[in-house]
C-alpha positions as a LaTeX table, in Angstrom:
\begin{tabular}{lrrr}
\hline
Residue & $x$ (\AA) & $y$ (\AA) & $z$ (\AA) \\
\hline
Unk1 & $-42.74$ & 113.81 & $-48.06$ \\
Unk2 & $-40.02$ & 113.64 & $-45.91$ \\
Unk3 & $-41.00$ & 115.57 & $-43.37$ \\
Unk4 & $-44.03$ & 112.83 & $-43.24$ \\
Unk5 & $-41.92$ & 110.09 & $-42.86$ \\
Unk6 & $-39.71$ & 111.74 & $-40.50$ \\
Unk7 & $-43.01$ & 112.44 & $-38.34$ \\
Unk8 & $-43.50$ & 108.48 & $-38.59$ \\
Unk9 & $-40.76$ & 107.26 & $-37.26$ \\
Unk10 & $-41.09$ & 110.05 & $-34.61$ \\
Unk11 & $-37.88$ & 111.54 & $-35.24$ \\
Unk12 & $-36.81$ & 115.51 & $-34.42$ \\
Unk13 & $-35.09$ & 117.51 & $-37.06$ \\
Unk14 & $-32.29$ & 117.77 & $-35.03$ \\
Unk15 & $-32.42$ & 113.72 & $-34.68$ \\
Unk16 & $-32.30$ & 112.99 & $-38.39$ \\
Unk17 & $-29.71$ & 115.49 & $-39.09$ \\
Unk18 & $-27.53$ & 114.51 & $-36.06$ \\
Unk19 & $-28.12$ & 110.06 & $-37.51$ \\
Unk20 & $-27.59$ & 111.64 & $-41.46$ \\
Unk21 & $-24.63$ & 113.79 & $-40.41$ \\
Unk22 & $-26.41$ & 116.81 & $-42.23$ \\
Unk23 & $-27.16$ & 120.65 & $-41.07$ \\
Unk24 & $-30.03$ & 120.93 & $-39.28$ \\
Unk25 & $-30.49$ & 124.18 & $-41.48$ \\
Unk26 & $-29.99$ & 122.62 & $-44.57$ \\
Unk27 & $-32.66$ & 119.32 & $-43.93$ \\
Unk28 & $-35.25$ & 122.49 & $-42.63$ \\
Unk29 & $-34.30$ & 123.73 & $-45.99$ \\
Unk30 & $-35.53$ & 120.88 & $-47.58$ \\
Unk31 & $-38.31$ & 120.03 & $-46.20$ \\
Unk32 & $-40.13$ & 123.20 & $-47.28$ \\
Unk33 & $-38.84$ & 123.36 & $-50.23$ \\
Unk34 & $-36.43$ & 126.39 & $-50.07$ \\
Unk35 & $-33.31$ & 124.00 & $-51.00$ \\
Unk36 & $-33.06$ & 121.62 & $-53.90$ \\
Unk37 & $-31.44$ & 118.08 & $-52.38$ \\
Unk38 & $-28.96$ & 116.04 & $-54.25$ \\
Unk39 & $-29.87$ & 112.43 & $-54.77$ \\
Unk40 & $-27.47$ & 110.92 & $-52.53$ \\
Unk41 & $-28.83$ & 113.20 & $-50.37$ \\
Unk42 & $-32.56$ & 111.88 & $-50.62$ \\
Unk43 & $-31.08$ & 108.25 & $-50.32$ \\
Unk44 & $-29.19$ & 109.13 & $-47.54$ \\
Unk45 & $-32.14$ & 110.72 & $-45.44$ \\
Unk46 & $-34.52$ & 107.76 & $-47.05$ \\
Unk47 & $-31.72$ & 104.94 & $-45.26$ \\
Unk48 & $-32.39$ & 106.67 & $-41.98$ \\
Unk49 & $-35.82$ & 106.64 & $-41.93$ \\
Unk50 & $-35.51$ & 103.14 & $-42.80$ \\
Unk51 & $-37.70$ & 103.63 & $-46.14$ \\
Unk52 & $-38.88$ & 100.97 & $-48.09$ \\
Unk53 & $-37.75$ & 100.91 & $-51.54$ \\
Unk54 & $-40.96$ & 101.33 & $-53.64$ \\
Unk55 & $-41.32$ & 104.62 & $-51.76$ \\
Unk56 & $-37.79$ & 105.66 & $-52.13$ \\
Unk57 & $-38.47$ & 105.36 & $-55.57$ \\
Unk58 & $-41.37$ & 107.41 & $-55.14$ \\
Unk59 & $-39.19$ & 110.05 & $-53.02$ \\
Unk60 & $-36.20$ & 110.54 & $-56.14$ \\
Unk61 & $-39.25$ & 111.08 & $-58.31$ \\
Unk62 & $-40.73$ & 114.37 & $-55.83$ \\
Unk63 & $-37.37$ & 115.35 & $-56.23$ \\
Unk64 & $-36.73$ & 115.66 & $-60.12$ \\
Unk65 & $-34.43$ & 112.38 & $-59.99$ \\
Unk66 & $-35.35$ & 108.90 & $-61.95$ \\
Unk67 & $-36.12$ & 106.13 & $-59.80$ \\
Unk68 & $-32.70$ & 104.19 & $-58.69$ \\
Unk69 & $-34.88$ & 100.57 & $-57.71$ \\
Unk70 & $-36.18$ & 98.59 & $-60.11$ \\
Unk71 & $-39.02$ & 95.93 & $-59.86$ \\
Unk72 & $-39.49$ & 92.59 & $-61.98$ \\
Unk73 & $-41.87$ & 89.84 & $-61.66$ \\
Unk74 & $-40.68$ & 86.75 & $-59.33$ \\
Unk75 & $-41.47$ & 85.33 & $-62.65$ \\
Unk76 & $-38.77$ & 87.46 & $-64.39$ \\
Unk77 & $-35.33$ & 85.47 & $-65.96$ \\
Unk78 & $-33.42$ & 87.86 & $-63.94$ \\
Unk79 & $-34.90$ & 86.29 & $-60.80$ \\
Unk80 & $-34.12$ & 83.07 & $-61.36$ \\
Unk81 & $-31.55$ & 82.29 & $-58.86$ \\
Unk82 & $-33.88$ & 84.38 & $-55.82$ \\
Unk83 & $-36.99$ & 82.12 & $-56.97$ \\
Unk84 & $-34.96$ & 78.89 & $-56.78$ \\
Unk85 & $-33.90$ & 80.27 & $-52.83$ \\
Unk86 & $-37.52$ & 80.73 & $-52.42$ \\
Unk87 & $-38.63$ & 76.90 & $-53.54$ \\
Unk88 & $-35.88$ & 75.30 & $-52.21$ \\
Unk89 & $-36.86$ & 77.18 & $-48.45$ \\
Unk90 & $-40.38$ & 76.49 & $-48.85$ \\
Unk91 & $-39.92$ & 72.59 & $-50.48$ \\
Unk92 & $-37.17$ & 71.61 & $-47.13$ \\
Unk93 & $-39.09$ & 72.83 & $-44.33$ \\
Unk94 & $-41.58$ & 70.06 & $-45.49$ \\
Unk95 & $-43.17$ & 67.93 & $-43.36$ \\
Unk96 & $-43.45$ & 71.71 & $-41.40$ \\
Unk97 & $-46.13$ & 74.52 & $-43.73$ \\
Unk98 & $-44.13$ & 77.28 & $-45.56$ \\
Unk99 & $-45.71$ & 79.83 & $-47.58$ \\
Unk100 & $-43.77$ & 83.03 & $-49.45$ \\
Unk101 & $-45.95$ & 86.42 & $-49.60$ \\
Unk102 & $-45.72$ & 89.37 & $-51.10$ \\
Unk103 & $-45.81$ & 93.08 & $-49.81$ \\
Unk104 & $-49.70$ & 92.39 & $-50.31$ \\
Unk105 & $-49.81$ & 89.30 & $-48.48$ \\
Unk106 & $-50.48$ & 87.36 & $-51.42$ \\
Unk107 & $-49.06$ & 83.77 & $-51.84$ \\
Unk108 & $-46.77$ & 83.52 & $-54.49$ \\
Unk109 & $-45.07$ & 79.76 & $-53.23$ \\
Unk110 & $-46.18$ & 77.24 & $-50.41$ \\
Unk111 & $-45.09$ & 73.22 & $-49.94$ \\
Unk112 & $-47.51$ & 70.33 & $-49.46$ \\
Unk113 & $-47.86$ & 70.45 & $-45.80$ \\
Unk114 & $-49.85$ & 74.23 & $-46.05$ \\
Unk115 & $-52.90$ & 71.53 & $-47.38$ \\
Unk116 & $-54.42$ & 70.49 & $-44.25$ \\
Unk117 & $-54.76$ & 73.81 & $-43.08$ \\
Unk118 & $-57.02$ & 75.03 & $-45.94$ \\
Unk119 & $-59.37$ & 72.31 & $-45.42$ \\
Unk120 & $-62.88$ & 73.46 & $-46.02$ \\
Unk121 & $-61.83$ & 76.49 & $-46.87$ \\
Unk122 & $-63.91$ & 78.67 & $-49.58$ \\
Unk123 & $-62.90$ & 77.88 & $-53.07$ \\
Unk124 & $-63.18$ & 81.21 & $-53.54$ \\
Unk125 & $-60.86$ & 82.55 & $-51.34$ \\
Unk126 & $-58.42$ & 80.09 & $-52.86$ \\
Unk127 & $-58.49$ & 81.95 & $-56.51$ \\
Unk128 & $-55.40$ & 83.11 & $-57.56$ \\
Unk129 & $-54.10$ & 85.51 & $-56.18$ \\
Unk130 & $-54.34$ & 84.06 & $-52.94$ \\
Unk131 & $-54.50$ & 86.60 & $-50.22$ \\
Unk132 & $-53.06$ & 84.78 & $-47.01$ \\
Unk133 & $-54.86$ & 87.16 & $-44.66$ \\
Unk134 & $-58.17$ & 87.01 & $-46.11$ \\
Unk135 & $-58.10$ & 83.16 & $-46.44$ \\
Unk136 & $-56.85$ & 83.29 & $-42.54$ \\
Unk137 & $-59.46$ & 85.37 & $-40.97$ \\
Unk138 & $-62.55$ & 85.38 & $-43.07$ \\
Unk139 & $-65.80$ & 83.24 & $-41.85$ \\
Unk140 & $-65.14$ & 81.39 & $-44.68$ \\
Unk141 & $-61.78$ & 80.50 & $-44.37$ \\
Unk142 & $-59.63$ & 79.42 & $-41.59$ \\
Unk143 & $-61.15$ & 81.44 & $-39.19$ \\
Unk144 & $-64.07$ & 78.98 & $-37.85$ \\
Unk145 & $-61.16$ & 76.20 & $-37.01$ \\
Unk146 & $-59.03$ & 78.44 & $-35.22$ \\
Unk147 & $-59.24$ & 77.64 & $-31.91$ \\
Unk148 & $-57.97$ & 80.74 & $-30.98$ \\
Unk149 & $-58.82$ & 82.95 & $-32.83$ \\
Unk150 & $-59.34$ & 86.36 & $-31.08$ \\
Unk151 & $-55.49$ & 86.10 & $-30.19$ \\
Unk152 & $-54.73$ & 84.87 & $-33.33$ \\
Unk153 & $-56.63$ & 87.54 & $-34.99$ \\
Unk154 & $-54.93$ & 90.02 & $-32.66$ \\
Unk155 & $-52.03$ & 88.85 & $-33.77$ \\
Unk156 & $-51.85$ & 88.93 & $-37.47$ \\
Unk157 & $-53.75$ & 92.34 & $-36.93$ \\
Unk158 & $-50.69$ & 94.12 & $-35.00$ \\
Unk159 & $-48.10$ & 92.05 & $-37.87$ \\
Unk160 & $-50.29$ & 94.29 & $-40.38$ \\
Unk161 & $-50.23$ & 97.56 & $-38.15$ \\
Unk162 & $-46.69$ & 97.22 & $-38.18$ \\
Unk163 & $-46.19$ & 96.88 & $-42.11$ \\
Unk164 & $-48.51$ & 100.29 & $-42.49$ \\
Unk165 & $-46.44$ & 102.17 & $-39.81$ \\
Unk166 & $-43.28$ & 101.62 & $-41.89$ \\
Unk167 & $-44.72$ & 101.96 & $-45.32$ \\
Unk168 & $-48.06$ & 103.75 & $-45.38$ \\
Unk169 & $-49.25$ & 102.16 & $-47.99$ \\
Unk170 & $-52.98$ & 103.26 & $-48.71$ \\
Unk171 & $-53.93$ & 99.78 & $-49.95$ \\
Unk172 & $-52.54$ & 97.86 & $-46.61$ \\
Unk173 & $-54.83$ & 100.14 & $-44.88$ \\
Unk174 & $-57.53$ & 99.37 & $-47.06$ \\
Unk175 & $-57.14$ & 95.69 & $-46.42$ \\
Unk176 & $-56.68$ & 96.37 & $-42.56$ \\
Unk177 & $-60.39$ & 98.25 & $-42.41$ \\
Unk178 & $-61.65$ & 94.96 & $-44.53$ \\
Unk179 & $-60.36$ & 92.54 & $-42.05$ \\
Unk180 & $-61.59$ & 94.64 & $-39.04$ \\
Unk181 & $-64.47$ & 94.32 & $-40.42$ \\
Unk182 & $-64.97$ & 89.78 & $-40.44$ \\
Unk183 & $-67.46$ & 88.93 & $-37.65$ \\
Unk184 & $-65.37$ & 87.61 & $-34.36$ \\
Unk185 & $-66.61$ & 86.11 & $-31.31$ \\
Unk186 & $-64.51$ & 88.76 & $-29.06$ \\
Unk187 & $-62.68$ & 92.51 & $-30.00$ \\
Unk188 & $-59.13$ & 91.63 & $-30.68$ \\
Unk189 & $-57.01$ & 91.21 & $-27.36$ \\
Unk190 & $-53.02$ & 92.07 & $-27.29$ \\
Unk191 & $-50.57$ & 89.36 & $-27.51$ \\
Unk192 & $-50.52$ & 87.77 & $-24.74$ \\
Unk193 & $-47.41$ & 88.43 & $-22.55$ \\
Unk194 & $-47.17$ & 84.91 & $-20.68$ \\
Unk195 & $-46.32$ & 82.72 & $-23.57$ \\
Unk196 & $-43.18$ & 83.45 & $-25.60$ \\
Unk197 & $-44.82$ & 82.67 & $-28.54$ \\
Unk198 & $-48.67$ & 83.43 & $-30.22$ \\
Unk199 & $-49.24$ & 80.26 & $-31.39$ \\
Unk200 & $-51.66$ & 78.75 & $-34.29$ \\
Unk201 & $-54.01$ & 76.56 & $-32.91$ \\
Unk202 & $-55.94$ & 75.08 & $-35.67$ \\
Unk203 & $-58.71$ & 71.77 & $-36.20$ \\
Unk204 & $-58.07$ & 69.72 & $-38.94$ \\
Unk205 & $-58.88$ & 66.37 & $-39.65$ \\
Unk206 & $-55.97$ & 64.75 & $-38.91$ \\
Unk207 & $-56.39$ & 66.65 & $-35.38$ \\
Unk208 & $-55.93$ & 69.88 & $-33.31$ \\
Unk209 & $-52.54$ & 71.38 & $-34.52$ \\
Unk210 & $-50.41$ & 74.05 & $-32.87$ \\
Unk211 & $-47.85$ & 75.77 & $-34.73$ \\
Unk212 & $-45.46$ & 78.68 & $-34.67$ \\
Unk213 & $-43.91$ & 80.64 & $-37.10$ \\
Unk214 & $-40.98$ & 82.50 & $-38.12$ \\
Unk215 & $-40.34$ & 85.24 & $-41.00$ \\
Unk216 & $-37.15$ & 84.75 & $-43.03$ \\
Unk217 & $-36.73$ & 88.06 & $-45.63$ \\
Unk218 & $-33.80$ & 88.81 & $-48.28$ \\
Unk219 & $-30.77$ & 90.41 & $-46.12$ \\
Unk220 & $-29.69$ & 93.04 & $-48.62$ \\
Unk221 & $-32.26$ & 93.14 & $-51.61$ \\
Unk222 & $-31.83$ & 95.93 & $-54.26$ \\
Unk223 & $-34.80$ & 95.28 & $-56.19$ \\
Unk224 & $-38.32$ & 95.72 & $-55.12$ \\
Unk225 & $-40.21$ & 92.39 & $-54.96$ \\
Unk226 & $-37.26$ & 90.79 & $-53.07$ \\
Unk227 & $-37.21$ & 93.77 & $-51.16$ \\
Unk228 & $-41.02$ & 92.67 & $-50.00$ \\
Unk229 & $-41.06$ & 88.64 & $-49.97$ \\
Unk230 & $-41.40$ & 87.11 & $-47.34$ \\
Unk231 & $-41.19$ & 83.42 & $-46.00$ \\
Unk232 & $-43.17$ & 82.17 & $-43.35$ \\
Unk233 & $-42.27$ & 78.81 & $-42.12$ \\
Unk234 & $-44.63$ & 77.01 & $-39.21$ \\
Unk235 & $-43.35$ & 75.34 & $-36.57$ \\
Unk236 & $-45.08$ & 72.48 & $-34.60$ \\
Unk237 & $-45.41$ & 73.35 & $-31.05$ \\
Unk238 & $-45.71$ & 70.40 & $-28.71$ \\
Unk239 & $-44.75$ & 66.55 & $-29.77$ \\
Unk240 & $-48.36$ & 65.97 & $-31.19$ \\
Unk241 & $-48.46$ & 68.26 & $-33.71$ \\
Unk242 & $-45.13$ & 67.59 & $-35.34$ \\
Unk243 & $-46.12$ & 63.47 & $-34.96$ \\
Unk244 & $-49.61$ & 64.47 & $-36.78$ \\
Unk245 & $-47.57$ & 66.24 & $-38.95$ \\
Unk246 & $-44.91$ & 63.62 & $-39.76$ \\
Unk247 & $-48.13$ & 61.28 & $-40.66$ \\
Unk248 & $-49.42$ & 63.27 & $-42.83$ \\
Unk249 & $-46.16$ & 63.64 & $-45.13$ \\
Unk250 & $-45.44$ & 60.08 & $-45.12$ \\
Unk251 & $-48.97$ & 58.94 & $-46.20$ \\
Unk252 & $-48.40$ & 61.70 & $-48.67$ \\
Unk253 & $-45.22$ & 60.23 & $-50.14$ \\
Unk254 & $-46.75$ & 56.52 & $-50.32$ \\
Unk255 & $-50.05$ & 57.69 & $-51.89$ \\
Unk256 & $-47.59$ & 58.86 & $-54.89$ \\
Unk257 & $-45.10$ & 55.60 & $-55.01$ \\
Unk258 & $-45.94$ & 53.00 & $-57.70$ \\
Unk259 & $-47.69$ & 49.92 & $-56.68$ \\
Unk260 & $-44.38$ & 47.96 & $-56.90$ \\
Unk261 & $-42.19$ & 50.59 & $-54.91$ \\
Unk262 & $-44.85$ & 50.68 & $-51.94$ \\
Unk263 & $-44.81$ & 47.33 & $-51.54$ \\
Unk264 & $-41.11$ & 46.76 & $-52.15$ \\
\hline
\end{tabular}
């Protein structure tokens, strides 16, 4: 196993050992088997490789030791404080979308302004759980508003490549085949390397938005789901957008005033 993950990050022996401050003799050792590692040691070889912490967990185990990371449910008591973070994120980038995902890419919190994106959308895909790439890039989702699709597609493709790179998680890979698999109008394209940002360009309604995000992640989780949550807030990207925007949340707010406070 670690020799695998080594091989992923495209490290040497000698590399590893000279970054872990270990014998080159002793990590060949190892890695087939003919010496027994401490536990410190695993976590020490599993920080270098920049591991994530389900499969550290899953590393102690190969090597007689019980699992150091736990996991509990967003949900849990114990999370309480780490949820509230979460809302309070999501709630205050309104009148901007924010959504939270899991390692999964399914939606665990969002704010108001994510609703006229998912206009039209298939009430199926928005079943809990919500899985944010599915709903993005299936022909019944977002997909047929995005203006831009192929880049966009590109885009959240590579995010995905990425994410199975560093963890290797079988079921990411599963999902990446799946989402290869949605009809588009062109093969996927690179990001494009004249605009600093791939944007969202999206028909709604209210208009043709373009928005931007940004990924905001725990700094130093010890505990699996924070480990894998992620925030992604949208940004509007010209003056338009964040006016449409601004509309929206203020006819928003005085759609749910009293009678007698909207026309105080």
């Amino acid at each position: 196993m670690l020799r695998e993950w080594r091989t992923r990050r495209r490290l040497s022996q000698l590399d590893l050992a000279l970054e872990a401050d270990v014998s080159p003799r002793h990590l060949s050792f190892v890695e087939t088997g003919r010496a027994q590692p401490s536990r410190d040691m695993i976590l020490k070889l599993a920080d270098q490789l920049e591991i994530p912490l389900r499969e550290q967990n899953g590393l102690l185990l190969a090597g007689g030791f019980a699992p150091v990371f736990v996991e509990r449910p967003l949900e849990s008591p114990s999370l309480t404080q780490a949820r509230d973070a979460v809302h309070r994120i999501v709630t205050a980038h309104e009148p901007y979308p924010a959504i939270a995902i899991d390692r999964y890419w399914k939606l665990v919190a969002f704010n108001q302004a994510i609703s006229p994106l998912l206009e039209g959308v298939d009430p199926a895909l928005l079943e809990t759980p919500v899985n944010v790439l599915r709903v993005s890039l299936h022909p019944g989702g977002l997909a047929p508003r995005i203006v831009n699709l192929t880049e966009w597609r590109a885009h959240l493709l590579h995010r995905l490549d990425r994410q199975i790179a560093s963890s290797g998680d079988p079921v990411l890979i599963e999902m990446r085949e799946e989402l290869a698999a949605y009809p588009c109008a062109a093969e996927p394209a690179p990001p494009r390397i004249d605009e600093l940002i791939v944007p969202l360009v999206i028909r709604t309604s209210a208009g043709e938005l373009r928005l931007f995000g940004t990924v905001t992640v725990f700094g130093t989780p010890l505990e699996i789901t924070l480990s894998e949550l992620a925030i992604e807030s949208f940004f509007p990207a010209d003056a338009e957008t964040a006016h449409v925007l601004q509309s929206l949340a203020e006819g928003h707010e005085n759609s749910q005033q009293p009678p007698a406070a909207a026309g105080a």
